[in-house]
KOLSE-392172 format. One record per residue: residue in three letters; chain; z, y, x of N, C-alpha, C in turn; residue number from 1. Coordinates in steps of 0.05 Angstrom, whole numbers. Example, Ala and Ser with C-alpha at 12.3 -4.5 7.8 and 13.67 -1.06 7.14 Angstrom:
BEGIN
code,unit,nzz,nyy,nxx,cazz,cayy,caxx,czz,cyy,cxx,pos
ALA,A,156,-114,264,156,-90,246,156,-66,264,1
SER,A,142,-45,257,143,-21,273,157,1,258,2
***
This chain:
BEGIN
code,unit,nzz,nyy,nxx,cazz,cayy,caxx,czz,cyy,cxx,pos
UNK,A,585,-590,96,560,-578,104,543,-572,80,1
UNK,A,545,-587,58,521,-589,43,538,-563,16,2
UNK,A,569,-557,14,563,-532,9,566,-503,19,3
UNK,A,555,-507,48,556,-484,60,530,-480,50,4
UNK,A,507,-498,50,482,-493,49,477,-482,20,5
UNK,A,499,-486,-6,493,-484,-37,504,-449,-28,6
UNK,A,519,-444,-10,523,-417,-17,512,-401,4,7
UNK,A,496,-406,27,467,-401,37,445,-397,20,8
UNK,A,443,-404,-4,426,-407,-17,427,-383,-39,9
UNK,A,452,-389,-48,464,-376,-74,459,-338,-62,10
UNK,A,471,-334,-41,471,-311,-28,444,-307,-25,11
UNK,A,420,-322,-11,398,-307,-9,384,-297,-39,12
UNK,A,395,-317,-55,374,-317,-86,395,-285,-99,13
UNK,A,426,-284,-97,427,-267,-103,421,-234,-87,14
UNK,A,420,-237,-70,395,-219,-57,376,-204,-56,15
UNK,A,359,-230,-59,334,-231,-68,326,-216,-97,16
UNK,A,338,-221,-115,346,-211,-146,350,-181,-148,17
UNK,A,377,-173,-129,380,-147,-125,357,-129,-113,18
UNK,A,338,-133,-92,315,-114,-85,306,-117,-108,19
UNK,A,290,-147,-115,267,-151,-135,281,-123,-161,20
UNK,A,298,-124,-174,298,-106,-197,304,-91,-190,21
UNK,A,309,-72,-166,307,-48,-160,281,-42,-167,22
UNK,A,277,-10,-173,260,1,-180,246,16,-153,23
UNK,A,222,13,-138,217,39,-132,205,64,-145,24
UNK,A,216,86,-129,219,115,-137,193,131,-137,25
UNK,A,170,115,-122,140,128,-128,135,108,-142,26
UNK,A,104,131,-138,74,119,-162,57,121,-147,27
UNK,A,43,112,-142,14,107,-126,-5,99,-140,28
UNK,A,-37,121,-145,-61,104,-161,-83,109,-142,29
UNK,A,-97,85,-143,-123,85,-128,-139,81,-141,30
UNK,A,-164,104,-140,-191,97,-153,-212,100,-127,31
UNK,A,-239,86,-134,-259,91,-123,-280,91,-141,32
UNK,A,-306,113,-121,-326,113,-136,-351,118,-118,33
UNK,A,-381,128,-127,-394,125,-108,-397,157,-107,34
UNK,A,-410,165,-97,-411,194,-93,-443,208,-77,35
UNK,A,-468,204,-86,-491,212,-68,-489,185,-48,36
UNK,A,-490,167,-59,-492,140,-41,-475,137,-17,37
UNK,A,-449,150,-28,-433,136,-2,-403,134,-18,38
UNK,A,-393,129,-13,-364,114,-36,-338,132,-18,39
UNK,A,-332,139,-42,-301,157,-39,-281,143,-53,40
UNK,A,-251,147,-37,-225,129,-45,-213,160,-53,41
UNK,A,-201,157,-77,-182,178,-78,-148,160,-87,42
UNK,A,-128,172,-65,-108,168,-80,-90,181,-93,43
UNK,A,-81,178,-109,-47,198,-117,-27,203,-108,44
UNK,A,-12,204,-110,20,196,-104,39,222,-121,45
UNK,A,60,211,-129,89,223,-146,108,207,-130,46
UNK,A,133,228,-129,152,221,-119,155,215,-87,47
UNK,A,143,223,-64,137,221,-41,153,240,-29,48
UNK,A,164,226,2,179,250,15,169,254,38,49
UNK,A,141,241,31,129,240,63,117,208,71,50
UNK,A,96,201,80,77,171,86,70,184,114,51
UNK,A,54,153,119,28,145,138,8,128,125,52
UNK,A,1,139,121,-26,120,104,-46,116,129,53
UNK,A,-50,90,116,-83,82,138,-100,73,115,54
UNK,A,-130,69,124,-150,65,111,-158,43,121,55
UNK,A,-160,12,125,-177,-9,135,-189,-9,126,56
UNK,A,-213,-26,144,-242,-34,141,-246,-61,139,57
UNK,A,-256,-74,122,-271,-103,133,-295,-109,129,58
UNK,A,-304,-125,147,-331,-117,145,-329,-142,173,59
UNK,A,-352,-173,161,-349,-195,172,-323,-211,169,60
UNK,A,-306,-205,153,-281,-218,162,-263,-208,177,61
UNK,A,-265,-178,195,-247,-168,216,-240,-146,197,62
UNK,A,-209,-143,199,-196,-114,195,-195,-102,216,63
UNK,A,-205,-70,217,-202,-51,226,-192,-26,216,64
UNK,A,-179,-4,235,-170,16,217,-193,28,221,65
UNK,A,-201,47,199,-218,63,189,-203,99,193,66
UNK,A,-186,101,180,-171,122,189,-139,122,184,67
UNK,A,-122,144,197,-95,147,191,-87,174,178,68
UNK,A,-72,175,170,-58,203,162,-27,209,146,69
UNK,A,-21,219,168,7,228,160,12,256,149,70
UNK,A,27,256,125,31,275,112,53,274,75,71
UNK,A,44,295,68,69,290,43,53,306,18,72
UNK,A,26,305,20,9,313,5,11,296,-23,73
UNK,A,1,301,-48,-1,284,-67,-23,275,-67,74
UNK,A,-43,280,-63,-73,262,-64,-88,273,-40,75
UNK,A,-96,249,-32,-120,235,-6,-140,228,-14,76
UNK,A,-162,234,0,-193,237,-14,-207,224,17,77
UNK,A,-214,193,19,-234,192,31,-258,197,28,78
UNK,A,-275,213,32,-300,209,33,-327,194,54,79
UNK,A,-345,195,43,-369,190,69,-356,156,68,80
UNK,A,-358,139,54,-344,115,65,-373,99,69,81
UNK,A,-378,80,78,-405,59,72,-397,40,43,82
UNK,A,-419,33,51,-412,22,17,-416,-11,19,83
UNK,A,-422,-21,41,-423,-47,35,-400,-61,52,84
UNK,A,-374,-46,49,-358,-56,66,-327,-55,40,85
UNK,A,-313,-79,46,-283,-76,37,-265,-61,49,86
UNK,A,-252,-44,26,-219,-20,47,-201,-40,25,87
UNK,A,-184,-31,45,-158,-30,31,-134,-3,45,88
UNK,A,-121,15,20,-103,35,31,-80,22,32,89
UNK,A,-62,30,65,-38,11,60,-15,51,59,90
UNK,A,10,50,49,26,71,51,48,61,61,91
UNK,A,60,69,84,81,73,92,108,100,93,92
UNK,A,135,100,73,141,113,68,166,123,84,93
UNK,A,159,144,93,187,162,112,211,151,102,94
UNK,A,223,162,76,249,158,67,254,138,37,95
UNK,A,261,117,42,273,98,16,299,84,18,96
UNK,A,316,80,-6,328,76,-3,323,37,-1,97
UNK,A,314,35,-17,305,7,-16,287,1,0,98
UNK,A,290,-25,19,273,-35,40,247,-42,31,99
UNK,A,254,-52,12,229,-69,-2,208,-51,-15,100
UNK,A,219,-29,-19,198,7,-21,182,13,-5,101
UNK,A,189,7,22,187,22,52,152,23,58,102
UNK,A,135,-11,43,100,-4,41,98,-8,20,103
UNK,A,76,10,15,57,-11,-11,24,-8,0,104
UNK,A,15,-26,-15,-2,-45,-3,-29,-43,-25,105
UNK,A,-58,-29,-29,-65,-37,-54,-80,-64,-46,106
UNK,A,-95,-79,-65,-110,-94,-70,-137,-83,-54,107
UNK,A,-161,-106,-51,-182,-105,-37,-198,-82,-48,108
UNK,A,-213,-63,-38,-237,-53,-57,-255,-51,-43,109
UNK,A,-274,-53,-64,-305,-60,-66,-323,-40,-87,110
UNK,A,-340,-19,-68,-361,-10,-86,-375,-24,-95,111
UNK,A,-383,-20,-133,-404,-32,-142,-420,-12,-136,112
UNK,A,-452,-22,-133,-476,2,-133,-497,-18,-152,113
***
């Protein structure tokens, strides 16, 4: 039993190893800024064969979506956003070969004013 479990193990880590140094095939940049007192997200994208992007909101502690959009555009421009609230843009991608490609996820943002 105890080396079924060393090569339970061995298999997941080698695995694991193979996504991790796969490369994915996009680029994704997110900036924000303020804009006539209301805060705009712009994103990029290279290498895309097509997303769903959403926009969340937080605001108290609750996520909410803010907006959706599907498309195969290179850059997304929220505007009109409020400004005393956290987004985060999440991307979901039509076609990858790698699983571990399939979202990306940015970090919290926060307008400074």
């Amino acid at each position: 039993m105890k080396s079924r479990n060393i090569s339970i193990i061995t298999i997941t880590l080698l695995f694991m190893s193979y996504f991790s140094m796969a490369q994915c095939d996009y680029k994704v940049k997110v900036s924000e800024k303020i804009v006539s007192g209301k805060g705009e997200i712009r994103t990029t994208l290279q290498n895309t064969s097509g997303y769903r992007c959403i926009l969340y909101s937080y605001e108290n502690g609750n996520k909410m979506k803010f907006t959706e959009i599907t498309g195969n555009d290179s850059r997304i421009t929220f505007s009109d956003l409020p400004l005393d609230r956290y987004f985060r843009v999440e991307f979901t991608f039509n076609k990858t070969d790698n699983p571990l490609c399939s979202k990306w996820v940015s970090e919290l943002i926060q307008f400074n004013n």
